[in-house]
BAFILUM-136571 format. One record per residue (C-alpha): y, z, x; residue in three letters. Coordinates in steps of 0.1 Angstrom, whole numbers, padded with zeros to 4 digits, always signed. Each point is the difference from the previous one (the first is absolute). Example, Ala and Ser with C-alpha at 12.3 -4.5 7.8 and 13.67 -1.06 7.14 Angstrom:
% BAFILUM-136571
-0045+0078+0123ALA +0034-0007+0014SER 
% end
This chain:
% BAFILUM-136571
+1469-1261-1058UNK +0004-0031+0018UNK -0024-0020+0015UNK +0003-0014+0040UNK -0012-0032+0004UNK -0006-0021+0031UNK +0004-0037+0002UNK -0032-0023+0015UNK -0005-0002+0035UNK +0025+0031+0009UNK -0010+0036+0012UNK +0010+0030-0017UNK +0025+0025+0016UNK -0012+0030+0011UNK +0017+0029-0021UNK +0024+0019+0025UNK -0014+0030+0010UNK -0036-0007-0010UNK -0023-0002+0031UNK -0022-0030+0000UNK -0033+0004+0014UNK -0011-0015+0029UNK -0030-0029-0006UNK -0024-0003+0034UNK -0021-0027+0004UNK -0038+0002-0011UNK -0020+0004+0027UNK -0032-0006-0018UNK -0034+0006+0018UNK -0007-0022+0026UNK +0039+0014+0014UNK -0012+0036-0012UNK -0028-0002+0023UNK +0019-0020+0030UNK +0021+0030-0003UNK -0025+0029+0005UNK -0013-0022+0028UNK +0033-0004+0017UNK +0004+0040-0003UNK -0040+0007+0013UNK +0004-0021+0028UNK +0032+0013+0010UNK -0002+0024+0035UNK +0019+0028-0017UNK -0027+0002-0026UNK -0028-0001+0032UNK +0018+0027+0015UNK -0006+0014-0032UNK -0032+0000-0002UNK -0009+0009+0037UNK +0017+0032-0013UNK -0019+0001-0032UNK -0029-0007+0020UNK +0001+0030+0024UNK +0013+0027-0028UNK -0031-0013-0021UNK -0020+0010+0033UNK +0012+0037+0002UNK -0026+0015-0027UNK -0032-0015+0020UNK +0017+0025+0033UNK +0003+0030-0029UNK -0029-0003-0018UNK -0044-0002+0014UNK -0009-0038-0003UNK -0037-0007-0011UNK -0003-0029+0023UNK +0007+0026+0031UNK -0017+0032-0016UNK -0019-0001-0039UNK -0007+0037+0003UNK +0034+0012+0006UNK +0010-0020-0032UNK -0027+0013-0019UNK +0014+0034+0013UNK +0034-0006-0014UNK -0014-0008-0033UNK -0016+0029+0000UNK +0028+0022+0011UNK +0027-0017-0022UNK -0013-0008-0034UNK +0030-0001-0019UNK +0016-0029+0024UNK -0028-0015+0017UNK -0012-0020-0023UNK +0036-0014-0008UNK +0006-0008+0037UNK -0035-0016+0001UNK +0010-0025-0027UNK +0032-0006+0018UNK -0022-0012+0030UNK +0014+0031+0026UNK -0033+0004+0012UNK -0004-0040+0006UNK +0036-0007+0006UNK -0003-0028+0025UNK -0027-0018-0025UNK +0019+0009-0029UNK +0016-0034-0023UNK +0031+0014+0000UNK +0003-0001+0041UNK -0020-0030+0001UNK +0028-0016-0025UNK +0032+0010+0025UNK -0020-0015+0027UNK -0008-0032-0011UNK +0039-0001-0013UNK +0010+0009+0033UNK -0019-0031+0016UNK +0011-0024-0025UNK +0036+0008+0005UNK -0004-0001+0037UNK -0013-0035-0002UNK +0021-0006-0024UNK +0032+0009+0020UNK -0012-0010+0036UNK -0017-0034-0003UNK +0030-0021-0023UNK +0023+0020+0031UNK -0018-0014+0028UNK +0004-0034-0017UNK +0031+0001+0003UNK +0002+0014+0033UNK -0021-0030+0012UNK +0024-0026-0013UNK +0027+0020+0014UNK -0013+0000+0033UNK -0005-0042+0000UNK +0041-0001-0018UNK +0023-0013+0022UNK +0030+0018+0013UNK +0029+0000-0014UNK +0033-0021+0007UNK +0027+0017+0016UNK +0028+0014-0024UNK +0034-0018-0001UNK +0018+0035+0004UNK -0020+0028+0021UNK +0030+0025-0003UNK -0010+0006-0038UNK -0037+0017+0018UNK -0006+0033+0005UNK -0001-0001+0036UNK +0022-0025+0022UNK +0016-0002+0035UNK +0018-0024+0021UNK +0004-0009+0034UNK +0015-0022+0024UNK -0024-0008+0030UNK +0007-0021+0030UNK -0032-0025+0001UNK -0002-0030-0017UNK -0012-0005-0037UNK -0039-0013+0007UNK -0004+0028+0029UNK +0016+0025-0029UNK -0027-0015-0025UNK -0027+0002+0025UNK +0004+0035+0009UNK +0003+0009-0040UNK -0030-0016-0005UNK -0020+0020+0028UNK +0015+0031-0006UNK -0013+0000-0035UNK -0035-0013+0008UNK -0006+0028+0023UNK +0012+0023-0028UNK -0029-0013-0020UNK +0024-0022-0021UNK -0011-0033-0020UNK +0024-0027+0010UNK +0016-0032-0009UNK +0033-0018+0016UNK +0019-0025-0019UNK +0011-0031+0007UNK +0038+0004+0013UNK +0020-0010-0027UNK +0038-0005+0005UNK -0001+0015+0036UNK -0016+0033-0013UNK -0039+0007+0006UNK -0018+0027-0021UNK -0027+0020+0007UNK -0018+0018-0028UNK -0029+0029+0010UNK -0019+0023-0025UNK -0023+0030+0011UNK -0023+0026-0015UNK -0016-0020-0022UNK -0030+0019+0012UNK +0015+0034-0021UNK -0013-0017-0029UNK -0030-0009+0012UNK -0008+0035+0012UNK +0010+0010-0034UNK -0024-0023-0014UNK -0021+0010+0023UNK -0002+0035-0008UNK -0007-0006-0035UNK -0027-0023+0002UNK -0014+0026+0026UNK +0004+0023-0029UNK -0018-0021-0022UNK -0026-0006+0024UNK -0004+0040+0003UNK -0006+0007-0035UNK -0029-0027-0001UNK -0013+0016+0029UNK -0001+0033-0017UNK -0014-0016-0034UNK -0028-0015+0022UNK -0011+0033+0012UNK -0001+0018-0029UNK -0017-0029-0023UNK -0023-0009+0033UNK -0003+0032+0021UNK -0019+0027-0002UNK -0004+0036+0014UNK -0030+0023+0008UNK -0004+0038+0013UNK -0030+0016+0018UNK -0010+0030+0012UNK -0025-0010+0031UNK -0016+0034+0020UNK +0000-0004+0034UNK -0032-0011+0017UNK -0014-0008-0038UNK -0018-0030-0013UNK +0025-0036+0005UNK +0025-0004-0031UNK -0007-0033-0012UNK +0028-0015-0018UNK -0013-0008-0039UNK +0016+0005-0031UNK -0019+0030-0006UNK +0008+0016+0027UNK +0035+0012+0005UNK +0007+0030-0016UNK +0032-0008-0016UNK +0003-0043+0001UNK +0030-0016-0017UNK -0002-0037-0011UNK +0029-0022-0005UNK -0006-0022-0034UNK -0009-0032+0014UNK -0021+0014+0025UNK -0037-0018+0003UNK -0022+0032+0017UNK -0026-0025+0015UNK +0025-0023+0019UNK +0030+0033+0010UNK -0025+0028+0010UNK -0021-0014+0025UNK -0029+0020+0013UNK +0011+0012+0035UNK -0013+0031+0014UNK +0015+0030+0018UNK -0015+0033+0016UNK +0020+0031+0012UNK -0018+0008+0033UNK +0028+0027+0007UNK +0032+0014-0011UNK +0024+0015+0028UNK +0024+0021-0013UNK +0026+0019+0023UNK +0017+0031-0012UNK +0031+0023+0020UNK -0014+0027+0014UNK +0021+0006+0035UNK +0027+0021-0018UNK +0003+0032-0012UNK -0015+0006-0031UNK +0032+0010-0020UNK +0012-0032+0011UNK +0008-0026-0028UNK -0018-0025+0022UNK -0032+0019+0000UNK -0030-0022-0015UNK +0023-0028-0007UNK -0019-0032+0001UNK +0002-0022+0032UNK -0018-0027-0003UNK -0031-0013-0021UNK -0025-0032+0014UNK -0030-0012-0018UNK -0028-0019+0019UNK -0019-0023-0023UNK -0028-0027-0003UNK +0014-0026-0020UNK -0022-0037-0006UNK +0014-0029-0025UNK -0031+0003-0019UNK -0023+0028-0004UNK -0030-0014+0028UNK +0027-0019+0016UNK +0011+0003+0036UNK +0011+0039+0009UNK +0033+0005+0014UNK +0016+0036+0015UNK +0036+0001-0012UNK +0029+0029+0002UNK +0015+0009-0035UNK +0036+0017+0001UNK +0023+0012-0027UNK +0024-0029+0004UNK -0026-0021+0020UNK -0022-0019-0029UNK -0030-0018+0006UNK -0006-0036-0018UNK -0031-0010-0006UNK +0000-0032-0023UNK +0030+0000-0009UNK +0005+0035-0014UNK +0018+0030+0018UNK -0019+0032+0005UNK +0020+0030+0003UNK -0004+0036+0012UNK +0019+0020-0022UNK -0010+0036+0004UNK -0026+0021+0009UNK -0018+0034-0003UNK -0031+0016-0001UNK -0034-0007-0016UNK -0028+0028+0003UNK -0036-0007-0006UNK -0006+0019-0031UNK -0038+0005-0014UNK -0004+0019-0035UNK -0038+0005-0007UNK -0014+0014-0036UNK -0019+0030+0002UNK -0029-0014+0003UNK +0012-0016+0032UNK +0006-0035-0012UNK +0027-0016+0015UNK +0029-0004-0028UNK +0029-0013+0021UNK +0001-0012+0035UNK +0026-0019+0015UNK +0034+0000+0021UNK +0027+0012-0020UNK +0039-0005+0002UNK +0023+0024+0002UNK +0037-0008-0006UNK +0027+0017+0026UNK +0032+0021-0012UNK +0017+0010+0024UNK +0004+0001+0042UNK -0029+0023+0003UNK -0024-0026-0020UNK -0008+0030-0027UNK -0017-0030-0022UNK -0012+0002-0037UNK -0027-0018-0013UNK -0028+0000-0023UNK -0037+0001-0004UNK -0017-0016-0032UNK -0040+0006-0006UNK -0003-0022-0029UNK -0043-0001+0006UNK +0003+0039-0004UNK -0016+0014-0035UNK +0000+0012-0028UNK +0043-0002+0011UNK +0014-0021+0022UNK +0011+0016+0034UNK +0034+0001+0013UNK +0019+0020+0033UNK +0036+0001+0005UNK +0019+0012+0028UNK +0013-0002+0035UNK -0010-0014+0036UNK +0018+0018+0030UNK -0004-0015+0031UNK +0012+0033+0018UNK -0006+0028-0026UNK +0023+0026-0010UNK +0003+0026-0030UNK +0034+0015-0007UNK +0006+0021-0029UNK +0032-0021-0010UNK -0015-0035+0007UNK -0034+0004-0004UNK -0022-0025+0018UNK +0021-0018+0027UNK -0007-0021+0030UNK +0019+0007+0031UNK -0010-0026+0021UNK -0005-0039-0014UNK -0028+0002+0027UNK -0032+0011-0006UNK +0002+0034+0019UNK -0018+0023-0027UNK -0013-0025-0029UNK -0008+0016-0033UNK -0005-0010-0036UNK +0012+0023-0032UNK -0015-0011-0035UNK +0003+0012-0032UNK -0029-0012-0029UNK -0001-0017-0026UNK -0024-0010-0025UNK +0000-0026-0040UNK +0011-0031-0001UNK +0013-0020+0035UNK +0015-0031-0021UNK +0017+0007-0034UNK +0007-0027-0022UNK -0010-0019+0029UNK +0038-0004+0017UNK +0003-0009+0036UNK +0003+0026+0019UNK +0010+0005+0039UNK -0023+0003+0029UNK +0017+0034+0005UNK +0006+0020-0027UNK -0021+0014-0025UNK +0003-0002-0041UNK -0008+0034-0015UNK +0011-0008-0032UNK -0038-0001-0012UNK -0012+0026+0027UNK -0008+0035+0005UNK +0008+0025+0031UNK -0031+0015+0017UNK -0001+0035-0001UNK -0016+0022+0024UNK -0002+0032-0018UNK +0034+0007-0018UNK +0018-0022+0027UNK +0005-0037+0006UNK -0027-0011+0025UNK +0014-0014+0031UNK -0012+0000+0040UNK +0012-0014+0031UNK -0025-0021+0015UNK +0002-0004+0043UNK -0013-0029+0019UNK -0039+0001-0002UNK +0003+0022-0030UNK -0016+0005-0032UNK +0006+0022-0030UNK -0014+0003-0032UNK +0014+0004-0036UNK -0013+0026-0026UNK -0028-0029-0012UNK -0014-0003+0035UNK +0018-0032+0003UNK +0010-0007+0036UNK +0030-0018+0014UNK +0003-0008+0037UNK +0022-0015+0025UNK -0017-0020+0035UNK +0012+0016+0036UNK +0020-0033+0010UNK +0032-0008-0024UNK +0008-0039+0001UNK +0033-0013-0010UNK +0008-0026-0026UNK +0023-0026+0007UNK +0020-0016-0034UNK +0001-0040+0005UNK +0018-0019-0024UNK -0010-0037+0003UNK +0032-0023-0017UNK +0000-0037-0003UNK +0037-0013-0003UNK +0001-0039-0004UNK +0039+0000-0002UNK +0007+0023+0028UNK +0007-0025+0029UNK +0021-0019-0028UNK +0020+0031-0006UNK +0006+0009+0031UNK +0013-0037+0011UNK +0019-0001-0026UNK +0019+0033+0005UNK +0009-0012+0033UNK +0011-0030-0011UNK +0022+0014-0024UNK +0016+0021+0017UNK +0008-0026+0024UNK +0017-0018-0024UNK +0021+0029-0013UNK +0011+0006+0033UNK +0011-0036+0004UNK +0016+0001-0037UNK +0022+0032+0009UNK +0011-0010+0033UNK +0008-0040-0001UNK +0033-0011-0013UNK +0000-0032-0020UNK +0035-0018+0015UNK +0012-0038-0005UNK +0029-0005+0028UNK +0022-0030+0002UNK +0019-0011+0030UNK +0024-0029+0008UNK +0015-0013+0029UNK +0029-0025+0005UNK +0020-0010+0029UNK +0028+0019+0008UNK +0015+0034+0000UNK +0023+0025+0014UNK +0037-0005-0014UNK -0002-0034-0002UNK -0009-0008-0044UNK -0002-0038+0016UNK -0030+0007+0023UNK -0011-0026+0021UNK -0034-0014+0010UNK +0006-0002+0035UNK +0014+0034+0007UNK -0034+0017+0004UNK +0004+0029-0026UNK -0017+0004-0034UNK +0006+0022-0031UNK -0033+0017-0016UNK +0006+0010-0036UNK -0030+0016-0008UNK -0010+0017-0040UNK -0031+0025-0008UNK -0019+0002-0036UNK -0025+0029-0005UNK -0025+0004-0029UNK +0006+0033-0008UNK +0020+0026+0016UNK +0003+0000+0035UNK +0024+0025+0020UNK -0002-0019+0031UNK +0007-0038-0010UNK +0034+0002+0015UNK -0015+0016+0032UNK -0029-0024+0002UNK +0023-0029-0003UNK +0029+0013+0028UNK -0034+0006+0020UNK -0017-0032-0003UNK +0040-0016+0008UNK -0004+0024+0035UNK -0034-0015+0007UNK +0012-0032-0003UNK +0034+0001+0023UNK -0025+0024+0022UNK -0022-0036+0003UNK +0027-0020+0008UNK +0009+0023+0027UNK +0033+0016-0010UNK +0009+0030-0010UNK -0004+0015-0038UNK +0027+0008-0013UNK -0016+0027-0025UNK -0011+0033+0008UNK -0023+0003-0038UNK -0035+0017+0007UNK -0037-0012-0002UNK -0010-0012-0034UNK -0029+0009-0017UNK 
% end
């Protein structure tokens, strides 16, 4: 077979037929890497990730967070062994602390620096660049018109010039130059800006968010009305919520605040098979608050949507209900249990569930369960129900309970009761229960007594909420949306006019006839419906100056 040989310093033919392959250029690296910059910081990719960003928020909405409630985690576990534990290594119980959401946030802000800042660079120069010379031939534009005018050339140029200044136009007039003067006039250079605008607003918003979480902080508390003053401590919300780089000594200052009285309105002027029938109204607390606990007292109103600050952290009033005075007493007559004790509402009526732990009781710890009606009613379909959200007829019905309060030591709410570890009382062969009236004491089968005091205070649930980025946020929302209002409505135009001597049927012209010829050519970035129309009216506007008549009949332009 014969060989094919190739004589020095010529290529070889390519083989008909035979595809050769295509060589690209090594990128290396350093071009690997200014590549997957390019394609972070692009706004399609932060779009992306804004996206990202709120899917990856869905599962803290579906599933119970242990930053807002630990024992209805610890319940999940509990009821869902087989995929709890999975989703609790996936971080769906801690989904806004998790790495994974951290990671598509701190993408999302480099590629929104990324994209915005080198942008409004470039914007800035923009805005100091010079505009641009008039072109030789306007008919080749998008847009352009023509008219003959009977005023001279510099009144022509002057009105031009006016015209487009009032339309918010940036202008510059040439020099004449063979007889012809030329105007040039660019607008809505401020779209950009608002676009910029809105995305540096965005930027701003997502710091403002990150600074509350990492530097704000949350706390709950059940205050009784007329109790002792809640004094703002670590230790002393019932559920508190600290943001990572929260220091407790310099956030949570020690202010002060006492419920003197809770006003609560209910319906009651309507028939009582109306829908409207115990339907909350309105609901008023009246409170002693001070900046520090012997500071100087202060009598303040507390509404649901009216906070109260107090050193730079919001107090809320976020619901309310009722708190009897319950006293549980051994049978000896020591006092086991004494204190106000919450009762959360379920319904219109205020027929409220809550729970009664006796940890000091012995040899078993001592637990009731059960109901607080505020207007008592039995029905043999519904059992207990309240009628009325006022207190009309107040009783409480309990069931007991006796073991161990606190299994394996899990958080538990103020409300419910864990009977995993428990036993019913029995009263004979039945469950023991009793319904216990204002002023009223019963007794269980051990002599044990439970009672409940003649006057029924309510409880009033504060949540207290430091948020450093709020004002930020808020600013910047407004802000932004300023500037996407200015980006979708401006129009960014260039126009071009020029005006020589002359006109009419006469090609010659003649500089002392008094008539001038306007050709005049529009540029848009972008599309733009309404260049032609903007153009014929801004050519109206200026024969409308010069004080004849226009001889177009085009509509306003946006």
């Amino acid at each position: 077979m014969a060989e094919t040989t190739t004589k020095p310093g010529k290529k070889a033919r390519p083989k008909p037929g035979r595809k050769q392959p295509v060589l690209a250029p090594k990128i290396g690296v350093v071009g690997m890497l200014r590549w997957l910059w390019r394609q972070l910081t692009s706004m399609r990719t932060a779009l992306f990730l804004l996206l990202l960003l709120a899917v990856a928020a869905v599962p803290g909405s579906i599933f119970p967070q242990r930053s807002i409630d630990a024992s209805r985690v610890a319940t999940y576990l509990q009821d869902h062994k087989a995929i709890g534990p999975w989703l609790d290594k996936l971080s769906m119980f801690d989904v806004y602390g998790a790495p994974w959401f951290a990671a598509i946030y701190i993408l999302l802000l480099i590629s929104l620096v990324g994209c915005v800042l080198p942008r409004c660079v470039i914007h800035l120069k923009a805005l100091r660049s010079p505009l641009p010379r008039v072109p030789k031939r306007l008919t080749r534009l998008p847009a352009t018109a023509e008219r003959n005018i009977d005023a001279r050339p510099e009144d022509v140029v002057t009105a031009a010039r006016e015209t487009l200044r009032r339309k918010g136009y940036r202008v510059r007039v040439d020099d004449p130059v063979d007889g012809v003067q030329a105007v040039t006039a660019e607008g809505g250079r401020l779209r950009e800006t608002g676009n910029l605008l809105f995305h540096l607003c965005l930027l701003v918003l997502v710091l403002a968010v990150a600074a509350d979480h990492l530097l704000g902080w949350r706390g709950d508390v059940i205050v009784p009305e007329g109790s002792e003053p809640f004094v703002s401590a670590v230790g002393s919300y019932n559920t508190l919520d600290l943001g990572p780089w929260v220091d407790t000594d310099k956030a949570i200052k020690p202010w002060s605040m006492k419920v003197d009285n809770l006003d609560v309105t209910f319906e009651k002027n309507v028939p009582k098979s109306s829908p409207q029938y115990g339907q909350p109204r309105d609901f008023r607390a009246t409170v002693t608050t001070s900046a520090t606990p012997d500071g100087t007292k202060t009598t303040r109103r507390l509404a649901v949507n009216d906070a109260v600050k107090l050193d730079g952290t919001s107090v809320y009033l976020l619901g309310n209900g009722y708190a009897p005075m319950i006293t549980v007493k051994s049978p000896t007559g020591k006092v086991l249990y004494h204190q106000e004790t919450p009762f959360l509402p379920q319904d219109n009526g205020y027929r409220s569930v809550g729970a009664i732990k006796v940890p000091a009781a012995s040899p078993k710890e001592l637990g009731f369960y059960g109901f607080f009606l505020p207007t008592a009613s039995f029905s043999n379909s519904q059992g207990p129900i309240s009628t009325y959200a006022g207190l009309d007829d107040p009783a409480l019905v309990l069931g007991a309970y006796q073991g161990q309060l606190f299994p394996d030591s899990q958080p538990q709410s103020v409300y419910t009761l864990n009977i995993a570890k428990m036993t019913r009382i029995m009263d004979g062969n039945k469950p023991w229960s009793a319904v216990v009236r204002p002023g009223q004491t019963v007794k269980l089968p051990d002599g044990t007594t439970i009672s409940m005091s003649k006057t029924i205070p309510r409880w009033a649930g504060l949540s207290a909420r430091y948020d450093p980025g709020k004002g930020t946020a808020l600013l910047a929302a407004l802000i932004g949306l300023a500037g996407l209002i200015m980006s979708m409505t401006l129009r960014r135009r260039r126009i071009f006019v020029k005006v020589s001597t002359g006109g009419g049927d006469d090609p010659e012209g003649s500089a002392g006839d008094g008539r001038s010829l306007i050709t005049a050519g529009a540029l848009a970035k972008g599309e733009d419906p309404r260049l032609q129309v903007a153009l014929d009216n801004l050519l109206d506007g200026v024969e409308g100056r010069l004080g004849t008549t226009p001889t177009s009949q085009a509509g306003p332009a946006r």
